[in-house]
C-alpha positions in Angstrom: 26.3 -61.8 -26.2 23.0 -61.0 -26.0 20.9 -61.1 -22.4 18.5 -63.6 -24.0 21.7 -66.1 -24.8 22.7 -65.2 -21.3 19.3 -66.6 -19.9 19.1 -69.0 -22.4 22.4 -70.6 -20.9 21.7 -69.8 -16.9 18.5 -72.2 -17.9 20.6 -74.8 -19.9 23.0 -75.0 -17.1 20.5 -75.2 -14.9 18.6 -77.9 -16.5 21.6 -80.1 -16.8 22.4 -79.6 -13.5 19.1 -80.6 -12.5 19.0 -83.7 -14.7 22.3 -84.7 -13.0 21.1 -84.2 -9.2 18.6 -86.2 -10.5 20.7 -89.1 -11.6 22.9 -89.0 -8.3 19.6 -89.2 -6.4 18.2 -92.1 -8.2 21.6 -94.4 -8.0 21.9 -93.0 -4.5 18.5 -94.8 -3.1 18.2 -98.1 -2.0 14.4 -98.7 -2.5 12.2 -98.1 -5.8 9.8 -95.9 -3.8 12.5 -93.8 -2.7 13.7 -93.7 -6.4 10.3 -92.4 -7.5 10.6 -89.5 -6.1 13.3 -88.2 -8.0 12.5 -89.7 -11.4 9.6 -86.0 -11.4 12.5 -83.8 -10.9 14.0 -85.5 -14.7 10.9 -83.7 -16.3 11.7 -80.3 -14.7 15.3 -80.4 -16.0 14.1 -81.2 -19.3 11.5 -78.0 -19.5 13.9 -75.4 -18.6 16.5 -77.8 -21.6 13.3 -76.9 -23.8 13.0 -73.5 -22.4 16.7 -72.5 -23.1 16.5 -74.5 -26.9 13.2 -72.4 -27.4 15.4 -69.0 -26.2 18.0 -69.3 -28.1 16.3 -70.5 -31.6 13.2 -68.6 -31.2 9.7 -69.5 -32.3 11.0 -72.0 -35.1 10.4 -75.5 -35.7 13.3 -76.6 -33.5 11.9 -74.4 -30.7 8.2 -75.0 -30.6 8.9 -78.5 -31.0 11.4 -78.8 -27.6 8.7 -76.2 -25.5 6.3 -79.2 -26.5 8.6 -82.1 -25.8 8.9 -80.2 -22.4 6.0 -79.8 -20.9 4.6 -82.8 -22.4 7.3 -84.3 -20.3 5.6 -82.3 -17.6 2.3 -83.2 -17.8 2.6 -87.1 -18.2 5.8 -87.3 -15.4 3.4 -87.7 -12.6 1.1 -90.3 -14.7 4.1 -92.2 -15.2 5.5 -92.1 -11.5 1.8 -92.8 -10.4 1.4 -96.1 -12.3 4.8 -97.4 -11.7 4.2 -96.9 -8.0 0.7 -98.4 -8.0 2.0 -101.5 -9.8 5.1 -102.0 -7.1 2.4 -101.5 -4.3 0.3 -104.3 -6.4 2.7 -106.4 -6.9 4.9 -106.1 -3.3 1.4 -106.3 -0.8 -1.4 -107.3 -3.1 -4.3 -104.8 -4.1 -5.6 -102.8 -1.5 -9.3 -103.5 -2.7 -8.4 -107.1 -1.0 -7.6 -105.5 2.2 -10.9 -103.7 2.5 -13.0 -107.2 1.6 -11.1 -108.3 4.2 -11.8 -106.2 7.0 -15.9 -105.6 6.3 -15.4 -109.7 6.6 -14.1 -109.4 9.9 -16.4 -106.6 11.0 -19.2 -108.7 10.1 -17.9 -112.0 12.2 
């Protein structure tokens, strides 16, 4: 074994183990807004998964394409958590645009 399949597996193990104190966090919350906050940490695990692929195969097809996948995963995570929290907020108190009419109407009374 060489040191780069040693690191190659301290990041797959790593990334799995992530992706599972992920899954533990998500069923362990109650509300979806607590939930959110562990669905980012899913797109960390998967990076270092990419990471360890892209170790152990090299600069190939199969490892350029799971470095990608990663940090793809990476960049649109918070995008994704974002909306879905917006659209919760939307849909459990209204928009908050409302709120603001609202109040410059009762300033002005």
């Amino acid at each position: 074994m060489t040191i780069r399949h040693v690191v190659a597996m301290v990041l797959l193990v790593s990334g799995v183990a992530l992706q599972l104190l992920s899954v533990i966090g998500v069923t362990a919350m109650r509300d979806v807004f607590d939930r959110l906050h562990y669905v980012g940490l899913t797109s960390f695990g998967t990076l270092l998964i990419g990471t360890a692929i892209l170790l152990q195969q090299g600069f190939s097809l199969i490892g350029d394409k799971s470095l990608a996948i990663g940090l793809l995963l990476v960049m649109l995570s918070p995008v994704l958590v974002h909306s879905t929290a917006r659209s919760l907020r939307i849909r459990e108190r209204g928009d908050w645009r409302e709120g603001i009419e609202r109040e410059r109407e009762e300033a002005q009374q």
